[in-house]
N, C-alpha and C positions, 0 to 999 in steps of 0.2 A: 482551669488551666490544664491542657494536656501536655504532657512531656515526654521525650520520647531521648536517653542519652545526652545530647547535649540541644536536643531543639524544644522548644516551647510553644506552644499555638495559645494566644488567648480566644479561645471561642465563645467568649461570655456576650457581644453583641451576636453575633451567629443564632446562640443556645434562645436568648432573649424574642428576636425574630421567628424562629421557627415554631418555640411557643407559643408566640401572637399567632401565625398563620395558621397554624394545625386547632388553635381555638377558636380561630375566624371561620373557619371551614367544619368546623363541630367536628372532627376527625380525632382518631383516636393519635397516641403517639406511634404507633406501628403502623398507620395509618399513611400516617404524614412523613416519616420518612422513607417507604417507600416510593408514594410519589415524587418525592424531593431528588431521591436517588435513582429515581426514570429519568426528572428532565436533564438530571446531572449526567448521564449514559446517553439519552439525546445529543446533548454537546459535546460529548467526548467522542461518540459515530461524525459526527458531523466535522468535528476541527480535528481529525486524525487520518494521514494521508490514505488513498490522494485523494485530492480537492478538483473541484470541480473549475474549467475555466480552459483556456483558448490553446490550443496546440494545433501548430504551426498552421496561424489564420481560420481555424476552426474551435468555434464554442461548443466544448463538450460538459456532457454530466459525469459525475467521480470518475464511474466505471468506466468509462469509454477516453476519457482524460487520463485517466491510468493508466490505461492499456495502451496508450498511442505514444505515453511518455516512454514507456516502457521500452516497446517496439523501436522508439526514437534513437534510447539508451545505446540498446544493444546497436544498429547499425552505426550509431557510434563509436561502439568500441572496433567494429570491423564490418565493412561493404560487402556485402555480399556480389559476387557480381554471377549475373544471370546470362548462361549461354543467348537469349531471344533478342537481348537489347546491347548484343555488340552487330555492328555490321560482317566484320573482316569472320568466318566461316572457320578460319585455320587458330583463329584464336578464341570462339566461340568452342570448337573443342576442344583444345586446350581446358578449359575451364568445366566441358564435361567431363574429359578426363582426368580432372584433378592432379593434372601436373604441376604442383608447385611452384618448384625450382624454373621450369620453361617458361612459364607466366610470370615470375619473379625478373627472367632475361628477358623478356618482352615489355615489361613495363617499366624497367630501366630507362627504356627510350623517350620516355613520355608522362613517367609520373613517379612520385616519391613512397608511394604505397608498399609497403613491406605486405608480402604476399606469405600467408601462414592457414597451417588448418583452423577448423573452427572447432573449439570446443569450450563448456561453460565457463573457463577460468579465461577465457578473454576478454567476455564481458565482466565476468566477476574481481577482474585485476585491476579493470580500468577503472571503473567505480572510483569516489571521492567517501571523506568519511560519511557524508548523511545518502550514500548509495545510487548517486546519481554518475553519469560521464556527461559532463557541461561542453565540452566541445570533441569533434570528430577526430579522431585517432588516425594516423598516417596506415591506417591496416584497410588488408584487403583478402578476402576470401572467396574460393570456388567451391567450397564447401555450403551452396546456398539449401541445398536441401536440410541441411544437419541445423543450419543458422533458423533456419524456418520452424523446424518441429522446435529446436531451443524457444523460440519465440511465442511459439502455439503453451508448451509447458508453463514458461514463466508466468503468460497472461492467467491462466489458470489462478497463482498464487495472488493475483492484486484484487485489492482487500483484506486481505489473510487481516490488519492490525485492529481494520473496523470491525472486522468479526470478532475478534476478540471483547471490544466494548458490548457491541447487537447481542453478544449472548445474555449480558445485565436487562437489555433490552428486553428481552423477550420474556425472564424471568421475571423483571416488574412488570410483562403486561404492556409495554410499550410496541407499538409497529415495529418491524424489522424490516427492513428492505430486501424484496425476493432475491437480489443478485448476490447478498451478506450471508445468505442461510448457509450455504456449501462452508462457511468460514464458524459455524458458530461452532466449533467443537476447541477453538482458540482461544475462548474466555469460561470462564466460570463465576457464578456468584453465592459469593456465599450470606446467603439470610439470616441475620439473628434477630433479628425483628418478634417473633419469638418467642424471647426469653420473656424471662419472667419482671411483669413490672411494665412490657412496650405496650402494653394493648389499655394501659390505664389511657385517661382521658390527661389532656395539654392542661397545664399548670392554669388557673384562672389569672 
């Protein structure tokens, strides 16, 4: 029985199983819990965001799922809007010129968009507690260049959680996924496998 202040684990089917396994496999005990604690860091890279799967009518893998949600997020929290893909010339600069307030009275006429600079705390305010923005925010920005490197930077950070686990990985010997490596400096594992007593051989 492990205890830990007021909680209790009975590991005694657990304890029971692993020394079936590890004596199935002729494996020492330092043996067997290593690998045990790779495929358990396998699942933990795997089931810790983000997840691989469809953004917006496209099936991606983690990394690129990630990055699109990401990219998603932030123009949700505020549009960037792009001098190229307005027609009207006099309002297209306007938005090179980063005239707020003039763009603010121009789009009075036509939309409900609150026109503001861009900077990290617009995306970062909008956010929900598990750090998403689920629906598009009444904001609008000409600050598209600033919105853009913000974007280039963030994508940067996804994975940072999986690297955290991939560094266990890589410690037991398990594959790491090339795209994870930049992130493995976010976990650590500590080995006691080690000590004195793990390298005996599994209970008969």
């Amino acid at each position: 029985m492990l205890e830990a202040d007021d909680i209790r684990v009975d590991a005694t089917t657990f304890e029971a199983a692993m020394n079936q396994f590890i004596a199935l496999k002729k494996l020492s005990l330092a043996e067997g819990l290593r690998l045990q604690a790779g495929l358990l860091a396998d699942e933990l890279v795997r089931d810790t965001p983000p997840a691989k799967g469809a953004v917006d009518g496209q099936s991606l893998g983690a990394r690129k799922a990630g990055e699109a949600r990401l990219a998603r997020d932030i123009r949700r929290a505020a549009r960037p809007l792009i001098p190229s893909e307005w027609k009207s010339e006099s309002l297209a600069e306007l938005i090179r010129q980063k005239k707020h307030a003039a763009l603010q009275e121009v789009f009075k006429r036509f939309s409900s968009d609150r026109i503001l600079p861009f900077a990290p705390p617009v995306h970062q305010e909008a956010r929900d507690n598990e750090g998403r923005v689920r629906k598009p925010k009444a904001q609008a920005t000409p600050d598209y260049r600033e919105h853009a490197a913000y974007t280039r930077q963030m994508r940067r950070r996804v994975g940072l959680a999986k690297g955290g686990w991939a560094a266990s990985q890589q410690a037991l010997g398990r594959r790491v996924q090339a795209w994870l490596r930049p992130h493995l400096w976010a976990g650590h594992l500590v080995d006691q496998t080690g000590a004195p007593g793990a390298d005996r051989p599994a209970a008969e």
